[in-house]
N, C-alpha and C positions, 0 to 999 in steps of 0.2 A: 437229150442234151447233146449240143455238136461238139465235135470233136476241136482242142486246139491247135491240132493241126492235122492237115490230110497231104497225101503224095498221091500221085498217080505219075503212069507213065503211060508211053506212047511208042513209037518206035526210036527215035532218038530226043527224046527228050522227058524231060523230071517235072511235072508242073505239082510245086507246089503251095497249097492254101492254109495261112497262120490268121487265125483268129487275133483280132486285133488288141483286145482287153487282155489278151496273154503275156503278149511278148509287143516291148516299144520299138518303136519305126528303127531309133538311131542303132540298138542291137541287131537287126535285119544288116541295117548297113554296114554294118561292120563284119558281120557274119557274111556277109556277098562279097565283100573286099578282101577277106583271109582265102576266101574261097576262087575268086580270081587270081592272088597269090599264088597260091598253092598250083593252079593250073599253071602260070604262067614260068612260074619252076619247074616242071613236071614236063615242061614243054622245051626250056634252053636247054643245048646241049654243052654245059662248061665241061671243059678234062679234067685229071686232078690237080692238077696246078690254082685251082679256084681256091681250094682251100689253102695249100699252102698261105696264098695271096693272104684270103682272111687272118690266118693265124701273124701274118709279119704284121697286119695293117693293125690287130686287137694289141699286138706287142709296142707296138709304134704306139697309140694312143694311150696307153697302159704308161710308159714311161712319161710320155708329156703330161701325165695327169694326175699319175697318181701320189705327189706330195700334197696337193690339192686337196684330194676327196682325204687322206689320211692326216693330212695335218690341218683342218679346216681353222682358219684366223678366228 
């Protein structure tokens, strides 16, 4: 019986083979997108002021939003 999925490696690189009837195409792609994500995070160099930003910008949309999502018409 083969396997649903195999890895090998190489010198720099990860080749890997997914049995088709396992796993659907659109989950791969999603699964390569989180995964170029992840590098491309992993990669910028933001300082801590990134977060900061995030937390005024969650604050900011939180106020414009939130009688909306809590008072729904």
């Amino acid at each position: 019986m083969q396997q649903a999925l195999t890895l090998q490696t190489n010198e720099n690189r990860f080749l890997i083979s997914i049995d088709k009837n396992y796993i659907e195409q659109e989950f791969v792609i999603r699964l390569m997108n989180r995964i170029r994500l992840e590098y491309l995070a992993k990669i910028v160099n933001f300082d801590e002021n990134i977060e900061i930003l995030g937390e005024e910008i969650k604050t900011d949309w939180w106020e414009k939003n939130k009688n909306r999502l809590l008072n729904p018409a």
